[in-house]
Each structure stands twice: as C-alpha cells, then as structure tokens.
N, C-alpha and C positions, 0 to 999 in steps of 0.2 A: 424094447423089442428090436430084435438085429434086423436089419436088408435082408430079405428071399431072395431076389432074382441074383444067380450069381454074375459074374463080370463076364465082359468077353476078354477074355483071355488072348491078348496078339503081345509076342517080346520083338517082333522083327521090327527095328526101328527106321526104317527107310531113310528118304531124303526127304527134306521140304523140300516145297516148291517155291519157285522163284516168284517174288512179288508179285511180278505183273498176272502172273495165271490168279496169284488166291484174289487180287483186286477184280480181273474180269471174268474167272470162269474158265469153266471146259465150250470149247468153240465145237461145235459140229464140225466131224471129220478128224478131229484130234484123237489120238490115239494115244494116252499119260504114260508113263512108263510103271512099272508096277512097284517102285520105288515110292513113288508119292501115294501111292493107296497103302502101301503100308507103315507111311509117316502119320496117315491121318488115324488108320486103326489104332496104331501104337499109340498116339498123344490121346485119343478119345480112350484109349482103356485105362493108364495113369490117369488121367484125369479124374473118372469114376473111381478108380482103387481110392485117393487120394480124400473125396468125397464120403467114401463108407468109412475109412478108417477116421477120418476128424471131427462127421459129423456127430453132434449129441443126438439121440434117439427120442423122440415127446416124454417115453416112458420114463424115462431118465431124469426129467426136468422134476422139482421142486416146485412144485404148486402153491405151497406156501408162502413161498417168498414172491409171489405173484402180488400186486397190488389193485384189487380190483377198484373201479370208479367211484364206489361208495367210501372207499377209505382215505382214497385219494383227496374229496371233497372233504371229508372230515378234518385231513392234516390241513389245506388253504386255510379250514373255518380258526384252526390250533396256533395264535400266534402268539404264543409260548414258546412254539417250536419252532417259529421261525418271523420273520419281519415284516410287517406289511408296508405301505406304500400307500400316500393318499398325498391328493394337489392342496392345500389349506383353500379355506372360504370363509366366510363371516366376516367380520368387522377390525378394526384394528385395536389389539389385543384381547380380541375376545374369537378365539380362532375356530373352526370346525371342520374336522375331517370324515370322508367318508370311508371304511374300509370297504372291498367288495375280496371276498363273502364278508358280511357285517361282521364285526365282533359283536358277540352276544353278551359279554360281562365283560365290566373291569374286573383284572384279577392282577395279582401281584407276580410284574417278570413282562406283563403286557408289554410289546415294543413295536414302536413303527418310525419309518421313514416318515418327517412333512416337509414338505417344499412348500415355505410360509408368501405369502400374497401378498403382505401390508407388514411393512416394518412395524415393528412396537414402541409404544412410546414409555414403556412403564408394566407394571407389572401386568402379566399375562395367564389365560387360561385357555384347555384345547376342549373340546365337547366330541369324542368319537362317537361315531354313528346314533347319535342321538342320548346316550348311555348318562349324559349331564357334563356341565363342565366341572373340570381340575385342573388348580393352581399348576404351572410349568416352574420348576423351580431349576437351581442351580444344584449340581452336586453339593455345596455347601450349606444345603437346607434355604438358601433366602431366593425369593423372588428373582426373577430375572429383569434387568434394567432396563432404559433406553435405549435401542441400538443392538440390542444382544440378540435381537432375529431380525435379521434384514431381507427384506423383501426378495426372491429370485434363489434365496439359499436353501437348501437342504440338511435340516438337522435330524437326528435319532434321537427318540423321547423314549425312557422306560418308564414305566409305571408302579409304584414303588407303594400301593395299596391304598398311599392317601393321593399323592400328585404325580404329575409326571415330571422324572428327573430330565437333563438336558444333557448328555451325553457328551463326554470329551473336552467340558468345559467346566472352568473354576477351579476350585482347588487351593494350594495353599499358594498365595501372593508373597509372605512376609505382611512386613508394618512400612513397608516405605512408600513415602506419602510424596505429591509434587514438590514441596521444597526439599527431597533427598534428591530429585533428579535434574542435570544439567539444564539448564534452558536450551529447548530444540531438540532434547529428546523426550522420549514419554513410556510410561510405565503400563504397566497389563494391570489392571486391579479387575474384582469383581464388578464394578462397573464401568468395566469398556477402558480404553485405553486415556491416561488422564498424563497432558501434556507439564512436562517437567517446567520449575520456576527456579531452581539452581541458579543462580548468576555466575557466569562465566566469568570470570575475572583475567584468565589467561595466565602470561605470566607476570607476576608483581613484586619490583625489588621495593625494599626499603633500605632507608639512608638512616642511621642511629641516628638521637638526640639526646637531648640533656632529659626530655620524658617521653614516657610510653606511648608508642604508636599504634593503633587499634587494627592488627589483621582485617580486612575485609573476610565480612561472609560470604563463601560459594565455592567454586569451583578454581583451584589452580594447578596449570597445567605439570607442576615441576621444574620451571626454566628461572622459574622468577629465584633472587639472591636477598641477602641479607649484605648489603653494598659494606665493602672492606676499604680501612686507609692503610698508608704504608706508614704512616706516621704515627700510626696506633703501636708503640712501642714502650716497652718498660723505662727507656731511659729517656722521654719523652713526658712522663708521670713522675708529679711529685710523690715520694717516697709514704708512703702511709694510707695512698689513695689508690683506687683500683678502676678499672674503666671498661664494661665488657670482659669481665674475668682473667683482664691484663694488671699485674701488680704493679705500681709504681716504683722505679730508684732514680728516680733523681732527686736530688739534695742540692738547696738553691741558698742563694746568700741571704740572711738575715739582717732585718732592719728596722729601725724605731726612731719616732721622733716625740718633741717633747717642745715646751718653754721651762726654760732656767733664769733664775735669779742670783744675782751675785752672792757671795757669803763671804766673809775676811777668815783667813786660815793663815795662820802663822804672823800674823804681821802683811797678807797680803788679798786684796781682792780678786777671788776666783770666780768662775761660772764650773761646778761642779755637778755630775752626773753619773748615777751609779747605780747598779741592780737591772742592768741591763742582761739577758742570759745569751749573750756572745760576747764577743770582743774584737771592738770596732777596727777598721783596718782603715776608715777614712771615717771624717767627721764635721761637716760644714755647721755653722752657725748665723746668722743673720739678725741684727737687732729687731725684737720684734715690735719698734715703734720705726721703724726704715723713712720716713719723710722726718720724721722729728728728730732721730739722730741714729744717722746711721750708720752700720761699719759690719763689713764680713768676714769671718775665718774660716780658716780652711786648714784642718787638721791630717796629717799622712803621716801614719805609721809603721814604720818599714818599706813604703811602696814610693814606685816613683814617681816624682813632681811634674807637673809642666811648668816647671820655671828652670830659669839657668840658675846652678847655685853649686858654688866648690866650697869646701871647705873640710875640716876632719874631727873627730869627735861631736858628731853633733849628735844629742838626744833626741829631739823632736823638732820636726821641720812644720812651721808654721807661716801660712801665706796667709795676709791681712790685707783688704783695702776701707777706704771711708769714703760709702759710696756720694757722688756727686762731687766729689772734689780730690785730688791729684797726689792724695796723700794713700801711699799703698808702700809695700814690703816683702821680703821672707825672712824671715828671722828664725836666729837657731836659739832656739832658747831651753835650759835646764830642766831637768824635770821637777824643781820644784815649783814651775811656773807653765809648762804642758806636758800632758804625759798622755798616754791612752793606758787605761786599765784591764784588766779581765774582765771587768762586768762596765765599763765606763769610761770617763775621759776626765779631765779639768783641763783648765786655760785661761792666764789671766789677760781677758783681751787691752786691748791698747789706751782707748776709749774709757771714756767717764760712765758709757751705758752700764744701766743695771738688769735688763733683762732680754735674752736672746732666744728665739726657737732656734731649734737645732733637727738635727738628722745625723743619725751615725748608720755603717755601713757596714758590714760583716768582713 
C-alpha cells in the first residue's frame, strides 16, 4: 500500500545556517533571513521524497520468510543443522555434556563443541544430555589414547550412529615407528606424539682395512667420507691383485731359496740348482753347517760388484770367503765351473763342503 499524505513540495533551496545559530537556536528579537527558512523546507521535503521512494511498504513484505519463535526454538533444539556447545563434567574419561535445548536423540550427523575438564588417560566416552554414554573415537575407527583430550581444550565430536568421531584428528600416519626418527625429534602417530630413537651419529669417516667395517646404525649427516690415500695407486699394487677397485701393475723381482748338495758332473764337484721359473741375476750361497765348516759365495750375473776387479773376458765373476778366517777372494772363473742359467745356477765352490742354502734373486 503506497504513502497518502502527499509531500510538501519546496525546490527553493536557501542557505544554511551557520553553526552557532543550529547549536543555540532563534534568540528572541532575531529576525532570520528568509534564506534559512527555505534551507530547512527544502532539506525537510528531500528528506521525506527520499523516505517514500526507498521505503518498502509492510504490504510488500514476505511473511513467509518471517521466522516466528516457535521455529526459531525448533532449529536451536536441530543440531543437525547446526553445532551445539557444552563445558564437559563427569569423571576422567568418562565425560558428560549438557546441551541446552537438550538434545532429544542420538541421531547420525549429531555434532557439538566440548571443552573437555580432565585430560584422559585412556580410552574415553561422552554421555550427552543424559541420552547414555558413546565410545569417542578417532577418525580411524580406534579409541582415542592418552593425552588425546587435554584438559582446557575444545574439540568437535560428530556422531557417526554408533560413537562419537573426534574431528580434525588422525588419519593416515604412514608405518614410521621411533627408531625411523632422529633422536630429539618425534613423530605424530595415532597415539600422541612418540619421541624419535634414531641415533645421530653426525658425520662419520671411515678408514679402509684389510676387513669390513660395520657402518653404524642411524642417522648421518652427509659430511662424514670414506677416508682416501694418495698412495692407493696402480703402480703401487702388485700386478694381478686389486685394492678397492684399483688394479695392480707393479711387477716386483722374484726370488727363491733352497739347500743344495754337491753332485760330480764332468769330472767336477758342483752345487747345482735348476727349475727355478726366473733367471737369477744374483745368487748367494752359505754353507749350511756355518760353525762346522764354513764358506760364502756370491754369485753376479752381468751386474756390478762391490769389489775392485779388472780384467777382460771374464764369464762369471764370483766373490768367496771362509767365514772366520782370512781366506776370501774374486775369482773369474769359466762357465764350466759357474754359470747362471735360465731357470738356475751351478758353482763349484772352493771348499770341501758338501751342502749349502742358497738364495737366488731375479
């Protein structure tokens, strides 16, 4: 239904008046100027025009969309539709909330706010408004643990037809257990946060050996080494042998010793020696009864002596002494009395001994 009374109708839009007049008034004996009576007709007729054109009219209104008291009390009692609010009471883990307006049934979708009273030591139950109690569970279906409602906190429970779930908690962990985590930190599990056994080990070099060294278990930072020599090299390694996946080439002199016995060859007493797989380039000998009778040689095959000795044509140079007493020599003697062989040696030494160890040298 439109406004009847119509407007007053004024366009003259005068002056206002200066502060001080609209704070104290028309003074007796004043006289306004006709300026300011037509600033206040004009602002009082906008003002009404402004009022009929943006007011809505009751007629107008949707009554329906009106919520009277009795509906209003219905949606509080509906929380389904919305969340309720209770202080927890009762015991510890045996909880009790009171909604106001009560809830009349468990029903599935049930949800409220509890601001719990008494930490839990262990598996828990809430009892609203008298309705019995129901298991508080994890979203993962299990009980809820030690510690998992702490006293002063505010959690949201839905009610899921059999218990009340626990909102914004649980879920998937993984399988990593205290010894996956560092010592001095700690993991989230379903029950409560469970402090890491990791051993830190930092960083940790190792120093090869001749055998395996057992990494320690735990944590290492990245800095520790697997300790290097500079001498770990191929020509360092005998040839055939390998060392930390370094091949050997070095090839070293070969050498062999033995006892020999005299044997007569030609018409002559030799000490011979054969089947040796080098061919010696030096060859000492030593009687092997030395207090009982003794005498040394010393065989050199192409290589130089430490003795003085001139001469020319000579086959094999042979240095003798008879230890303990003053009788010693070099002697150039023919090869059918010393020789070095491919695989061995002979030498008829000086002496009456019959049997010498020896050593030959590559």
């Amino acid at each position: 239904m439109p406004f009847i009374k119509p407007l007053p109708h004024w366009e003259a839009p005068g002056i206002e008046p200066p502060l001080l007049l609209r704070q104290e008034g028309w003074k007796a004996g004043v006289k306004p100027p006709s300026d300011y009576f037509n600033y206040l007709q004009s602002r009082s007729y906008e003002a009404l025009k402004e009022l009929q054109e943006n007011a809505i009219h009751k007629d107008e209104i949707d009554l329906t969309v009106l919520v009277t008291n009795e509906v209003f009390e219905t949606h509080l009692e509906d929380y389904l539709k919305h969340t309720g609010y209770a202080v927890a009471t009762g015991t510890v883990n045996n909880y009790v909330a009171t909604l106001n307006p009560a809830l009349s049934a468990y029903a599935e979708g049930v949800t409220l706010r509890l601001k719990v009273n008494i930490a839990n030591t262990g598996a828990s139950t809430l009892n609203v408004n008298g309705l019995g109690a129901k298991g508080i569970k994890k979203s993962s279906g299990s009980a809820v643990s030690a510690g998992n409602l702490k006293a002063g906190s505010i959690y949201t429970l839905t009610y899921d037809g059999t218990d009340f779930i626990l909102q914004g908690e649980g879920g998937e962990y993984g399988n990593a257990t205290a010894a996956d985590v560092i010592s001095g930190k700690t993991l989230g599990t379903e029950d409560g946060l469970v402090n890491g056994s990791m051993p830190n080990n930092g960083a940790v070099s190792i120093i090869p050996g001749a055998n395996n060294k057992p990494i320690p278990a735990g944590y290492h930072n990245g800095n520790g080494v697997v300790e290097g020599d500079i001498d770990l090299i191929s020509a360092n390694i005998v040839a055939g042998k390998n060392i930390f996946g370094v091949p050997g080439s070095f090839v070293g002199k070969k050498y062999a010793s033995g006892t020999a016995t005299r044997v007569i060859e030609n018409g002559k007493s030799i000490i011979r020696v054969t089947g040796l797989t080098f061919t010696p380039s030096y060859v000492f000998l030593g009687s092997s009864t030395p207090t009982a009778a003794p005498e040394g040689i010393a065989l050199f095959a192409g290589q130089p002596i430490p003795y003085s000795y001139s001469g020319s044509n000579i086959n094999m140079k042979v240095a003798w002494t008879t230890i303990n007493s003053s009788t010693s020599g070099m002697d150039t003697m023919p090869s059918t009395e010393a020789n070095i062989l491919a695989d061995g040696f002979f030498v008829a030494p000086r002496t009456a001994i019959t049997s010498f160890n020896w050593t030959a040298f590559e």
